[in-house]
Each structure stands twice: as structure tokens, then as C-alpha cells.
C-alpha positions in Angstrom: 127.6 -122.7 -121.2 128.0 -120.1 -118.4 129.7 -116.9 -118.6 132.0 -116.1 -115.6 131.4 -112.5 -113.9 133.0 -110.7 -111.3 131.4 -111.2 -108.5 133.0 -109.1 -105.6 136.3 -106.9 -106.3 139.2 -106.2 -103.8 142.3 -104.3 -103.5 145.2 -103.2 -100.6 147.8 -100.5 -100.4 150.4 -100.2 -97.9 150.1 -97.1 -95.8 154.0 -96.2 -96.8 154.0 -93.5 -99.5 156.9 -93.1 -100.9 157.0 -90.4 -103.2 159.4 -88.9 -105.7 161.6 -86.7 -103.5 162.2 -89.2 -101.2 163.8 -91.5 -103.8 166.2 -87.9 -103.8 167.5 -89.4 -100.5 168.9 -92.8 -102.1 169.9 -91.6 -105.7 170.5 -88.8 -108.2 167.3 -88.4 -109.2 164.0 -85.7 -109.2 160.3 -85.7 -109.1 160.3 -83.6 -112.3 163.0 -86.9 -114.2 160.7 -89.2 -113.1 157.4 -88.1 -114.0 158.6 -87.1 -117.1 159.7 -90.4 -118.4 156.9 -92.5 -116.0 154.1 -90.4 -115.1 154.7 -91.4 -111.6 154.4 -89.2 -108.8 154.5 -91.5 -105.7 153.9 -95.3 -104.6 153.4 -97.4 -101.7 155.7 -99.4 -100.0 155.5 -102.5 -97.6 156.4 -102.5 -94.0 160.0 -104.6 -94.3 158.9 -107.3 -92.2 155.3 -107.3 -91.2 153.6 -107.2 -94.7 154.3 -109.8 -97.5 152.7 -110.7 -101.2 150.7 -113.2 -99.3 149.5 -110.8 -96.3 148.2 -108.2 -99.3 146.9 -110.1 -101.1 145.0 -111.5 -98.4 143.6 -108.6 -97.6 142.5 -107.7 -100.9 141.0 -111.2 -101.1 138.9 -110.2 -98.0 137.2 -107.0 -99.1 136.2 -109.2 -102.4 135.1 -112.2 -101.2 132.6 -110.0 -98.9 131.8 -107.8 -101.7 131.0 -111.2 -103.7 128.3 -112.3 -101.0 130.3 -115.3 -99.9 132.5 -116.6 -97.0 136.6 -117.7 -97.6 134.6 -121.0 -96.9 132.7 -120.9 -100.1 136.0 -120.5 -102.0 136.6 -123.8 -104.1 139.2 -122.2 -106.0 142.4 -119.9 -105.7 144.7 -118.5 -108.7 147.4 -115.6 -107.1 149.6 -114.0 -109.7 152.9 -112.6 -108.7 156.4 -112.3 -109.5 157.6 -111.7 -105.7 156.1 -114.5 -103.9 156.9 -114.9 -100.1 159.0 -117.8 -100.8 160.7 -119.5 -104.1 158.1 -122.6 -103.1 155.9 -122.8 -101.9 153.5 -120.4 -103.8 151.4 -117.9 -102.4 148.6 -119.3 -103.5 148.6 -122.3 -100.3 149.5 -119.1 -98.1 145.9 -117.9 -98.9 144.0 -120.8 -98.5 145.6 -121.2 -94.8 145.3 -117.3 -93.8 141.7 -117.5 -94.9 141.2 -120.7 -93.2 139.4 -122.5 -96.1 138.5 -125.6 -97.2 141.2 -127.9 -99.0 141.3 -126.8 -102.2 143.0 -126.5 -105.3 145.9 -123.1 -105.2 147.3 -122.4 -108.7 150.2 -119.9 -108.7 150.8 -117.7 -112.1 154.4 -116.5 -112.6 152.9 -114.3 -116.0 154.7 -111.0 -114.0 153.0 -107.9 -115.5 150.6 -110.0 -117.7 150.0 -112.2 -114.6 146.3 -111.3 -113.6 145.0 -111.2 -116.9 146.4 -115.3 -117.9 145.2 -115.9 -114.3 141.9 -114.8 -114.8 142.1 -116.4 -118.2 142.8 -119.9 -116.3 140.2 -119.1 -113.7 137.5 -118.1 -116.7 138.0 -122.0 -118.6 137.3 -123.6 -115.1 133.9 -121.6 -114.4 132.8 -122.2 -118.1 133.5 -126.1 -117.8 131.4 -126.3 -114.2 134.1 -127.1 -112.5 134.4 -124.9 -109.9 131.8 -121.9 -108.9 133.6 -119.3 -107.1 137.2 -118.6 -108.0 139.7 -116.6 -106.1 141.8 -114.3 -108.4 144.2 -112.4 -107.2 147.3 -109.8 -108.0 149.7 -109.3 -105.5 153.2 -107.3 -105.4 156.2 -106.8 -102.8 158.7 -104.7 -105.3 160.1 -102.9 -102.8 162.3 -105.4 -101.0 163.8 -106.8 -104.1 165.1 -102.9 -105.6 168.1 -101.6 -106.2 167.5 -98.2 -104.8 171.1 -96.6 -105.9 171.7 -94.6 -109.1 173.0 -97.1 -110.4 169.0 -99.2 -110.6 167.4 -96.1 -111.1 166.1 -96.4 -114.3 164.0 -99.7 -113.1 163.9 -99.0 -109.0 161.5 -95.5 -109.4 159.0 -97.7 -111.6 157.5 -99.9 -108.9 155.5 -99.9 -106.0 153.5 -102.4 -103.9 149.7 -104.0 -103.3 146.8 -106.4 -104.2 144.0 -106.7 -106.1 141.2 -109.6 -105.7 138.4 -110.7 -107.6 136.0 -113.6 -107.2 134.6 -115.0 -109.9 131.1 -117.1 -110.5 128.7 -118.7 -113.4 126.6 -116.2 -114.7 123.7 -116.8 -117.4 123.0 -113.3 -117.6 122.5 -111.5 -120.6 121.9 -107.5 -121.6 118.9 -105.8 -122.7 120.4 -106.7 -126.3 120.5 -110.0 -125.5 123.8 -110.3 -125.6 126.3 -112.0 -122.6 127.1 -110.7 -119.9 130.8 -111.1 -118.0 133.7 -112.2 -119.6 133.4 -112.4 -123.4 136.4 -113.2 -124.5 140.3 -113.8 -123.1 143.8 -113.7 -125.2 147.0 -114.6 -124.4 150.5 -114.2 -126.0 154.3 -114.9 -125.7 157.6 -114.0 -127.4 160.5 -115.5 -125.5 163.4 -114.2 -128.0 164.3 -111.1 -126.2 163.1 -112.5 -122.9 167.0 -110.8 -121.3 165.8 -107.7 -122.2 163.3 -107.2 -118.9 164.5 -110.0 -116.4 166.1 -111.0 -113.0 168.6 -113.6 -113.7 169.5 -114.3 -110.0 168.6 -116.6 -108.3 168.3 -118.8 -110.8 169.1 -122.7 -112.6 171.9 -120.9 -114.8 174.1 -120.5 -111.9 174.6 -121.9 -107.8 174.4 -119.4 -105.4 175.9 -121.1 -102.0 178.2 -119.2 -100.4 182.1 -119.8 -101.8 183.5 -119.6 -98.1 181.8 -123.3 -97.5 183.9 -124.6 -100.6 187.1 -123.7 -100.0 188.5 -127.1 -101.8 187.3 -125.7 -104.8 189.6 -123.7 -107.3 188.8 -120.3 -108.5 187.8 -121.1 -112.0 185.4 -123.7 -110.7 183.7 -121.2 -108.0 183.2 -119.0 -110.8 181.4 -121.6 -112.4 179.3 -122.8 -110.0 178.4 -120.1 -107.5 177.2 -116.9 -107.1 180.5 -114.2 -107.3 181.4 -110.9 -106.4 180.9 -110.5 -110.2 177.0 -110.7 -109.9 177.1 -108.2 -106.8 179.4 -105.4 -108.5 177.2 -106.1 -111.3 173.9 -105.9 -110.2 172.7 -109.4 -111.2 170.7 -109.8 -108.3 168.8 -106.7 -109.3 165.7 -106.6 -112.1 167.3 -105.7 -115.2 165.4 -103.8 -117.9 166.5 -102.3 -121.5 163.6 -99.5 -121.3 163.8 -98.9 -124.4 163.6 -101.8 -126.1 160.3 -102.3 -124.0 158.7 -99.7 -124.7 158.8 -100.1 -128.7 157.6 -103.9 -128.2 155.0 -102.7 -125.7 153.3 -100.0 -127.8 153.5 -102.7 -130.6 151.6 -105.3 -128.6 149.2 -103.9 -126.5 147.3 -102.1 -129.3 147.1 -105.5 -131.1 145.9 -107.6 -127.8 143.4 -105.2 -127.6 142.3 -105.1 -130.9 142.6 -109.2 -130.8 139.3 -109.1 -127.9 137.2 -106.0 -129.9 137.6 -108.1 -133.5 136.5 -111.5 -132.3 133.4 -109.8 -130.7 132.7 -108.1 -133.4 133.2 -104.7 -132.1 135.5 -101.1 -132.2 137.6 -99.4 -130.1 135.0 -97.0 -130.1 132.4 -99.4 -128.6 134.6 -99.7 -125.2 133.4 -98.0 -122.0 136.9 -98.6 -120.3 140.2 -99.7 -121.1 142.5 -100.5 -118.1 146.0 -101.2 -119.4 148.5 -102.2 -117.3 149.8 -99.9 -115.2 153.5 -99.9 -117.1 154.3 -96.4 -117.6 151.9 -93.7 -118.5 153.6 -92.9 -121.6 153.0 -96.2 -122.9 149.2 -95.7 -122.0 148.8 -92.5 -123.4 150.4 -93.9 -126.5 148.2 -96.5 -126.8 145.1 -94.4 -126.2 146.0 -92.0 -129.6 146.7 -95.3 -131.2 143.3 -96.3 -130.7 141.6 -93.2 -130.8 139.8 -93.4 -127.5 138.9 -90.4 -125.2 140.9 -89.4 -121.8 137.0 -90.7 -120.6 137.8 -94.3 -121.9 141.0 -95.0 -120.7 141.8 -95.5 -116.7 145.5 -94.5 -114.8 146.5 -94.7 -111.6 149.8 -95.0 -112.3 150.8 -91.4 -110.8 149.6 -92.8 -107.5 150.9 -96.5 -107.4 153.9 -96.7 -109.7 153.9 -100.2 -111.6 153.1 -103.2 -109.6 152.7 -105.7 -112.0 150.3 -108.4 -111.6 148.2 -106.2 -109.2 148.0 -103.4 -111.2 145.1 -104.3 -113.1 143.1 -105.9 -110.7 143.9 -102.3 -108.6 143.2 -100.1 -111.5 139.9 -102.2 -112.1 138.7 -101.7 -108.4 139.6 -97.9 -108.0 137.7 -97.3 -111.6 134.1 -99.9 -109.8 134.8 -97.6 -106.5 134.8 -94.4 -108.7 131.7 -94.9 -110.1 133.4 -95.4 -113.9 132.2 -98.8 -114.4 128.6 -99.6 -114.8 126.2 -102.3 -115.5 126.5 -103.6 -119.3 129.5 -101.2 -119.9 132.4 -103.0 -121.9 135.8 -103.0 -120.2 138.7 -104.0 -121.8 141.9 -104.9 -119.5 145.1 -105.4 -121.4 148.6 -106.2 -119.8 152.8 -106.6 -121.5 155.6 -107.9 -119.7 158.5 -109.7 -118.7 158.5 -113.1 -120.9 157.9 -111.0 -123.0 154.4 -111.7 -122.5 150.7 -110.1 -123.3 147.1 -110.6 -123.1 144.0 -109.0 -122.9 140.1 -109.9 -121.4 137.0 -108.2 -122.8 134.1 -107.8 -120.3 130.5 -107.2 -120.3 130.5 -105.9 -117.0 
């Protein structure tokens, strides 16, 4: 059976920084509040109108496929991860496949939110071990910005996130190290808790609840508008805003992602001092930095770009991961580890042999 390898890696930014002192201008805030409790120092943001989760991700998708060797034509397969697709259906992942102008193939769409790339990759990894398909499109692709509530009142979740893509394409691979061990991904593991699944969510728009507007219905009493369509209520309230309990986050997170990581070293039969490169999720650098004394590693064997991005969720990772290739950081044989928590609450992790 084939290992799958990265073939070609990808990633896009918006030109928009937005940094710290800017968010001064929309709430009580400071660049000295927010790095202390994210580690953020700026992120990007997306033109309003003429950049979308699809049109990043696209051109992510772009840079990887031509890093890969291939043509969008070669593409048999597409997986997009996101949790702010262009539209609540279709997915993003059709988007691609007619922006690239390929073939008719299969588009899968993950909705995994910070955990996204990693289950996506996960998926993409079982259909390039069974044959199936041959080069799979995997990509992580964000549009916070349009979506925040950039008042005081959504602080605490609106200076967390940013924008931008990251791509990878993956093939078959029968290569194998000077050990003769495998080479690619070794290993994938994925995990979910739904019982505190409140605690980091957006409840609106949702099933729970109509959202036509009440001005159409005027035969309807009050008590029955209340019930059956979006109110002033959910405005006042910010219920059309992501809601997160930080802290309650945070102690599940620094619980989890040590484990999930563990989880991929222990089934290999390796250590945490074995690993070349971690690249957690980009959630909050205190989070990471936790998880780094956790486990012991070296400032060397753990990679942020947090300070630079903020958090954008399913393209973190795949981010992260092409900065750290670009940078020189990851080379031939070395063992990465990425490892993502989120909404859901979900988690997971992928070993590679890069």
C-alpha cells in the first residue's frame, strides 16, 4: 500500500494588514492587551468584496499544484476545509473545481473549523492509500473578517482572527528513508467531544431558529415571532456573532493537543524528542507555548506564525506548514507533526515523514 506525500504546498495572504492599533479605532482595546493574552501582533484582512474563501483558496491551490509538477487538469480530487464558505451551499469545494477549470470531479467540503485541514487531509490520505484517486487537492481557506463583531463588546473573540489559504496536493508515494522506513504520511488521528460544543460556536444562522424577516409576517403574534424568527433579541445579543468562553478553551485545548500529539508519536513508536517540527494550530501562542513545555521540545521544534496571521482556522496549518518548507525548516526525512483543537470541540493530529 502507498504512502501519500505532499507533493506541491501553497498558501495566500491578503495584502490588508491590520494590526493591533488599528483594532484601537473600533474598540477599547491595545497592542500591548492583545499580545499579551494572544501573542498576536497583526493579521490580514480581505478586500470586502473582491476576495472570498473560494478566491484564496484558489490562489493558494495555484502556487501548489505548480509546485506539485501538475496542471488543475491533473486534479482528480478536491477536499476545502472551512468554516466561512462563500455561500451556506453550495461548498467551496465546486467553486474550485470551476475557477480552476478542471475536469468533473469529486469536491468534498469539511466543516472540522480549526481542526478542518488536518480531518481533510485525513480523508484525502484514505483515498490515495486505497488507489482511488492520485492527486488530491487539500486546502484551508478563511474569510473571518466579514463575519466579526469588531465592537468592545466581541473583543475578546474579534482580535483573534485573520484571513488566507493554504493548499497542498497530495500523491502515492512508495518511498522510503535511508532507514527503510516510509516516507509521507505515517499516521492520522481524529477526535470529537460534542458536550460543551456552546462553549466556542456561532448559533445564527442556524436549524434552531428562522431567520426571515418579522415585517413579512405581520399576521403572526408576538409570542409566535419570537419563536420562529430571528429577533431584536439575537441582534442586542450578539447571536449572530462567534461566541467563545476563552477560558474554558483554553483548559480543554492544552488538555487535548498534547494527547493528539502523543496519540501519532506512540503508534509509530517514537518521542517527542524524535520530532523535527511540530506545527500546532495557530490558536493562541499561549496555548502553543504551553504545549511546547508540556512536551519538552525546543523553541527549534516548534513553528508560530501566529504574531503575523492571528488564527485563521482551517488555513492555519496548511499556512504555518508552507512558511516553515519556504523557510528552509523542513527537510527531506524530517518528522513533522501538525496537530489542530477546535470548535466541535474537535482535534486531531498527522505525523509526517516529510
Amino acid at each position: 500500500m502507498p504512502s501519500s506525500k505532499i507533493a506541491g504546498i501553497g498558501m495566500y495572504v491578503p495584502e490588508n494588514v491590520i494590526t493591533n492599533n488599528d483594532l484601537k479605532k473600533y474598540m477599547d482595546t491595545s497592542d500591548e492587551w492583545i499580545q499579551e493574552r494572544t501573542g498576536i501582533k497583526e493579521r490580514r484582512y480581505a478586500h470586502r468584496t473582491d476576495e472570498t474563501t473560494t478566491t484564496m483558496g484558489v490562489e493558494a491551490a495555484k502556487i501548489g499544484i505548480e509546485r506539485a509538477g501538475i496542471t488543475p487538469q491533473d486534479i482528480d480530487f478536491i477536499v476545502f476545509a472551512t468554516l466561512s464558505p462563500d455561500y451556506y451551499f453550495p461548498g467551496c469545494g465546486v467553486l474550485v473545481q470551476r475557477a480552476l477549470k478542471m475536469k468533473e470531479i469529486g469536491a468534498l467540503d469539511v466543516r472540522n473549523q480549526c481542526s478542518g485541514f488536518v480531518y481533510a487531509l485525513s480523508v484525502a490520505d484514505q483515498f490515495i492509500k486505497s488507489g482511488m484517486y492520485k492527486n488530491i487537492l487539500v486546502i484551508g481557506s478563511e474569510k473571518h473578517s466579514f463575519g466579526l463583531d469588531l465592537t468592545t463588546r466581541g473583543r475578546n473573540v474579534s482580535v483573534i482572527f485573520g484571513d488566507g489559504a493554504g493548499a497542498v496536493v497530495l500523491q502515492p508515494t512508495n518511498e522510503t528513508t535511508t532507514a527503510g522506513g516510509k516516507r509521507g504520511i505515517l499516521s492520522t488521528h481524529l477526535h470529537s467531544d460534542g458536550e460543551s460544543a456552546e462553549i466556542l460556536a456561532m448559533y445564527n444562522p442556524g436549524t434552531h431558529a428562522n431567520h426571515w424577516s418579522t415585517e413579512k409576517f405581520a399576521d403572526f403574534n408576538d409570542a409566535e415571532m419570537a419563536d420562529m424568527f430571528m429577533s431584536h433579541a439575537m441582534i442586542e445579543n450578539a447571536q449572530l456573532f462567534p461566541n467563545m468562553d476563552g477560558p474554558a478553551v483554553f483548559k480543554k485545548a492544552i488538555v487535548k493537543f498534547p494527547e493528539v500529539i502523543l496519540e501519532s508519536l506512540q503508534v509509530n513508536g517514537l518521542s517527542a524528542a524524535d520530532l523535527n517540527l511540530l506545527i500546532p494550530h495557530q490558536a493562541n501562542l499561549r496555548i502553543a507555548q504551553f504545549v511546547q513545555q508540556k512536551l519538552g521540545l525546543k523553541d527549534e521544534q516548534v513553528y508560530n506564525n501566529i504574531q503575523r496571521y492571528g488564527n485563521t482556522t482551517a488555513a492555519s496549518i496548511p499556512i504555518a506548514l508552507c512558511e516553515a518548507w519556504q523557510e528552509g525548516k523542513i527537510k527531506k526525512n524530517d518528522l513533522v507533526c501538525l496537530a489542530a483543537f477546535g470548535s466541535g470541540f474537535t482535534w486531531a493530529s498527522a505525523l509526517i515523514r516529510w
